[in-house]
Residue frames relative to the residue before (quaternion, step in Angstrom):
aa qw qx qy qz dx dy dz
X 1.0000 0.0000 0.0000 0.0000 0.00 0.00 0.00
X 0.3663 -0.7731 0.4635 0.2308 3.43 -0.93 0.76
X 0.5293 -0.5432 0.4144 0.5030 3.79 -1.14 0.72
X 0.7804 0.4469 -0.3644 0.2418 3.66 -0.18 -0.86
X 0.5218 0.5423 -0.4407 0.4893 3.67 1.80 -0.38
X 0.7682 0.3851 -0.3846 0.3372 3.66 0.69 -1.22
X 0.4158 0.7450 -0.3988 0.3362 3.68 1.59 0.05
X 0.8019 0.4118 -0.1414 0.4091 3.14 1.07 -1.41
X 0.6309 0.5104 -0.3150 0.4921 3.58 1.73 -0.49
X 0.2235 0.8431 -0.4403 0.2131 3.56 1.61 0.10
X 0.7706 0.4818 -0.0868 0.4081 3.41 0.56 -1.33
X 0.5556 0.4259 -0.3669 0.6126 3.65 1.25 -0.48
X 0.6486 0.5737 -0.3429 0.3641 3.49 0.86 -0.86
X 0.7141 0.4352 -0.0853 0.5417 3.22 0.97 -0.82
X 0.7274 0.3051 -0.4193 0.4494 3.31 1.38 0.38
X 0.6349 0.4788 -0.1763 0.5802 3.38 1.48 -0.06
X 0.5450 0.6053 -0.5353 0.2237 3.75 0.97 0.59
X 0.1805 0.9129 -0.1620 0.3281 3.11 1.60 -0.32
X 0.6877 0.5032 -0.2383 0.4659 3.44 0.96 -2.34
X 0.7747 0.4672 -0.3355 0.2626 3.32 -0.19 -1.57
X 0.4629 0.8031 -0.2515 0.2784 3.13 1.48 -1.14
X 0.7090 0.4550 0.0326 0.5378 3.19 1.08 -2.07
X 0.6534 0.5174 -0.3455 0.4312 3.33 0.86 -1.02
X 0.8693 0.0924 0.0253 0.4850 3.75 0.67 -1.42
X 0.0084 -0.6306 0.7072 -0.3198 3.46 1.22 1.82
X 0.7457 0.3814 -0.4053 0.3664 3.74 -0.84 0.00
X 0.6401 0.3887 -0.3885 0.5369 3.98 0.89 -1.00
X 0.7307 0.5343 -0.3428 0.2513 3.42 0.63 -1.40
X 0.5662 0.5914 -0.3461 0.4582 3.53 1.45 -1.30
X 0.6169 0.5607 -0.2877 0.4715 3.70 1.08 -0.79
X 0.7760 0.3852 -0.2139 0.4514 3.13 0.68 -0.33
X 0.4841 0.5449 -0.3617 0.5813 3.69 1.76 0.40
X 0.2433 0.8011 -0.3704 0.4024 3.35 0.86 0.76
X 0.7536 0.2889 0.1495 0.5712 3.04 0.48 -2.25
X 0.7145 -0.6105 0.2007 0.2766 3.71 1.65 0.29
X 0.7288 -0.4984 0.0942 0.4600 3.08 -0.64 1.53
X 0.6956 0.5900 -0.2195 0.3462 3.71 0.71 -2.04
X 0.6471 0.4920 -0.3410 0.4720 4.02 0.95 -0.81
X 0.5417 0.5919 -0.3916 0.4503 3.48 0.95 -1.05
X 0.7384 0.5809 -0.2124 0.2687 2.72 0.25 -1.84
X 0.7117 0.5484 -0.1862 0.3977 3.93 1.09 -1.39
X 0.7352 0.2683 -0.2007 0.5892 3.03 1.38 -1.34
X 0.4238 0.5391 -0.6268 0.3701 3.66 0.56 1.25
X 0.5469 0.6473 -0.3782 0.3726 3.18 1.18 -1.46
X 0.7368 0.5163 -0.2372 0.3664 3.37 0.51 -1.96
X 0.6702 0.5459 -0.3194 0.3884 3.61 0.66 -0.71
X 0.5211 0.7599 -0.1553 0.3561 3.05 1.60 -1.09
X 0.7129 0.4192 0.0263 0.5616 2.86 0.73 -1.79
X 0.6982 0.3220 -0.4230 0.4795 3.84 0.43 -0.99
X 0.7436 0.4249 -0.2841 0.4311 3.89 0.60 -0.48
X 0.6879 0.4151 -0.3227 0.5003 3.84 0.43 -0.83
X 0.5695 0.5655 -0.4538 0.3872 3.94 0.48 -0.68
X 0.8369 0.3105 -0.2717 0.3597 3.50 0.37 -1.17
X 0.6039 0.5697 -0.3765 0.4111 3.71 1.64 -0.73
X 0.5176 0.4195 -0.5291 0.5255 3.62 1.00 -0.93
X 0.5869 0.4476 -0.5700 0.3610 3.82 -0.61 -0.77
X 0.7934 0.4509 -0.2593 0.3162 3.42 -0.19 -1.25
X 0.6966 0.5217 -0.2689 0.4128 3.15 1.16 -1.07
X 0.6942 0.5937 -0.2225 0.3406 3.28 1.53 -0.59
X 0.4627 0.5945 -0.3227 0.5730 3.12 2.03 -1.25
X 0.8580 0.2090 -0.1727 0.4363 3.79 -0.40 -1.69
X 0.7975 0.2723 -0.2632 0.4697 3.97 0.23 -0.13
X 0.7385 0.1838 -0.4484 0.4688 4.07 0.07 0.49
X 0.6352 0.6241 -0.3653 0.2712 3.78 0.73 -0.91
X 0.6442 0.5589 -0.3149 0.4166 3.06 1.50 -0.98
X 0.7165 0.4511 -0.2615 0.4634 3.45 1.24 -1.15
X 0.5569 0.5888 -0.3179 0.4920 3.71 1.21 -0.48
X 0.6819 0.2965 -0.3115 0.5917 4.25 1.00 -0.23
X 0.5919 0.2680 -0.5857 0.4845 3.55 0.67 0.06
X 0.5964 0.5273 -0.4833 0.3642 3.98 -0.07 -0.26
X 0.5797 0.4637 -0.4372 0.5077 3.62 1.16 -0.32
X 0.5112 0.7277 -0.3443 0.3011 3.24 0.80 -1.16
X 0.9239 0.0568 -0.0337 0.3769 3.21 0.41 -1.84
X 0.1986 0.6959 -0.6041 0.3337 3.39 1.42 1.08
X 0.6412 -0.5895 0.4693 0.1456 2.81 -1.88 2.02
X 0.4145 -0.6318 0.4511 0.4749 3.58 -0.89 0.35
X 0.5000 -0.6262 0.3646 0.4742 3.83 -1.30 0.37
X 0.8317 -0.3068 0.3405 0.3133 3.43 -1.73 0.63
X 0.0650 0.6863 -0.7234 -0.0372 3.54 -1.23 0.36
X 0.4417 -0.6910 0.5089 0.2616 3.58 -0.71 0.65
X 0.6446 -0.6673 0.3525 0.1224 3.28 -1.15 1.14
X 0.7211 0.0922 -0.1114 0.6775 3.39 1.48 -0.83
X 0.3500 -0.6336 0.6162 0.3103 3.76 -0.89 0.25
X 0.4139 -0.6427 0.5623 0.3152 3.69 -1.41 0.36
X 0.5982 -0.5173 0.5004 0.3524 3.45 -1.39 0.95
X 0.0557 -0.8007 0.5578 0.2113 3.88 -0.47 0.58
């Protein structure tokens, strides 16, 4: 994976780490038992096996689209009304 793709899927990432979180608070709390470090892995893993492919998706069908119309309707760039005498 390149740095500048996982740069740009940052933000879905960071709005969707959250899910797994909510989804498997009850296995995971079960699994804080046996100490902090197990929890901890088989959050990571969940993490990763679920958030990798949704940020993708979320990024392909829900920012790209809104990120080429913003190219779309960017003003052209300034030219200055008078030129200096040179």
């Amino acid at each position: 994976m390149k740095l500048r793709y996982a740069d740009a899927t940052l933000g879905s990432y960071c709005l969707l780490h959250m899910i797994p979180i909510f989804l498997f608070d009850q296995e995971l709390a079960g699994l804080a038992d046996g100490g902090p470090w197990g929890m901890l892995a088989a959050l990571a893993a969940i993490e990763f096996a679920i958030l990798l492919p949704l940020t993708a998706l979320t990024y392909r069908f829900g920012e790209r689209p809104f990120l080429a119309l913003k190219a779309k309707r960017r003003p052209p760039p300034l030219t200055p009304a008078l030129e200096w005498p040179k």
